[in-house]
C-alpha positions as CSV (number, residue, x, y, z in Angstrom):
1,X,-188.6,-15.1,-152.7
2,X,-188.9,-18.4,-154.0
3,X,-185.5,-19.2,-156.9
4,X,-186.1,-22.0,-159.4
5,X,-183.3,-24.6,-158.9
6,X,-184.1,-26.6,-162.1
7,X,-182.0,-26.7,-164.9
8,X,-181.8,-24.0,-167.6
9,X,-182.7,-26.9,-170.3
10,X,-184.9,-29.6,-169.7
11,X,-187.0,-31.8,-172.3
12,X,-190.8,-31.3,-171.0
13,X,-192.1,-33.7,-173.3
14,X,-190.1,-36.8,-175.6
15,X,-188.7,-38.1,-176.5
16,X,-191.6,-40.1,-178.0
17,X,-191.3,-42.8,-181.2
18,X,-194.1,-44.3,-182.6
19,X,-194.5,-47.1,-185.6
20,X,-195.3,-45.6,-188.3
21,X,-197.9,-47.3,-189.6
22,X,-199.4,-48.7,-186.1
23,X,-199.7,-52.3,-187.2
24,X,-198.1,-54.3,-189.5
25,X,-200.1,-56.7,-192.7
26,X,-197.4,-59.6,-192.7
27,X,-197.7,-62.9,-194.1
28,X,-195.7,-66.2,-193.6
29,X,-192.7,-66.3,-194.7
30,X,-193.5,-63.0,-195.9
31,X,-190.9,-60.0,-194.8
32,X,-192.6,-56.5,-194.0
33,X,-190.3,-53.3,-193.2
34,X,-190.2,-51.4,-189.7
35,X,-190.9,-47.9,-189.6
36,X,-191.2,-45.3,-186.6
37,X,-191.7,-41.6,-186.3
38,X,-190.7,-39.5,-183.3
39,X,-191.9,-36.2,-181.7
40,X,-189.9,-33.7,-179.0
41,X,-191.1,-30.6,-177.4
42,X,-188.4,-28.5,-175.5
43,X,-188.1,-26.9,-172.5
44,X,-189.5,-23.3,-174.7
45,X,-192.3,-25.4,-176.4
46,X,-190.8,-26.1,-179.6
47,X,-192.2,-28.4,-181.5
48,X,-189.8,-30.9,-183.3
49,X,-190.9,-34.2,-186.0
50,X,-188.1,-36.6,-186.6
51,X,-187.6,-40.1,-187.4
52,X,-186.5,-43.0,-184.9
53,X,-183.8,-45.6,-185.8
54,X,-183.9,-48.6,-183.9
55,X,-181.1,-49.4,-181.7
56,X,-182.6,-53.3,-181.2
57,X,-186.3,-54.5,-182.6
58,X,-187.9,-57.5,-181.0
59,X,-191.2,-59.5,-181.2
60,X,-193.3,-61.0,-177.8
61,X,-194.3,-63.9,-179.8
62,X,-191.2,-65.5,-182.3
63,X,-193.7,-68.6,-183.6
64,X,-196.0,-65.6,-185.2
65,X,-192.7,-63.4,-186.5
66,X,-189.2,-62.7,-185.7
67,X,-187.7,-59.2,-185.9
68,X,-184.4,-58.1,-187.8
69,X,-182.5,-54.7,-185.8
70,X,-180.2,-54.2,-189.0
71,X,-182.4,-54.3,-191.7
72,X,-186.0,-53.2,-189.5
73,X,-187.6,-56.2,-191.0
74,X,-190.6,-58.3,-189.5
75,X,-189.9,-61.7,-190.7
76,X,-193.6,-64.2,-190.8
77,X,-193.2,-67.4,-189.3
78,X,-196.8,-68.7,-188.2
79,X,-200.4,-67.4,-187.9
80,X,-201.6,-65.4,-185.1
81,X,-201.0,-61.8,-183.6
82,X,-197.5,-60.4,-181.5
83,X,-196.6,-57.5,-180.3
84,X,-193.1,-55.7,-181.9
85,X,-190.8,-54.7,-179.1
86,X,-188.4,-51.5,-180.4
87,X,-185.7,-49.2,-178.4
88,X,-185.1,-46.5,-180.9
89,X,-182.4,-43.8,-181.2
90,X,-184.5,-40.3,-182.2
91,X,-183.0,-37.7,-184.6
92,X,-184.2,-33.9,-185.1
């Protein structure tokens, strides 16, 4: 007989955060706000929506914008493209 040693609870899936929307129109000197959504699925399949707060928001590329963690605010500094960097916090 083979016993299951794994926990009782486990997450099988999340949790995920994703922006919400997937990329950002922001012009310089312009200011555009941060928004993420998050999914979870439990170890008995439930399904559960959330939001994400971010814990600290960053951007690959500070001459195109700089990011704002307090406020979730893009900030434009100069033309061309970046990638936003975000460790979130996610609430169900």
């Amino acid at each position: 007989m083979k016993t299951n040693t794994s926990p009782v609870w486990r997450p099988e899936n999340g949790p995920n955060a994703y922006f919400n929307p997937n990329a950002y129109p922001l012009y310089v000197d312009g200011i555009a706000a941060v928004g993420a959504d998050g999914t979870y699925w439990d170890c008995y399949y439930n399904y559960y929506r959330g939001s994400a707060s971010f814990n600290s928001l960053s951007t690959l590329n500070t001459g195109v914008a700089t990011a704002n963690s307090g406020t979730s605010e893009l900030q434009g500094v100069g033309a061309g493209d970046t990638d936003v960097v975000g460790e979130y916090q996610f609430v169900y």
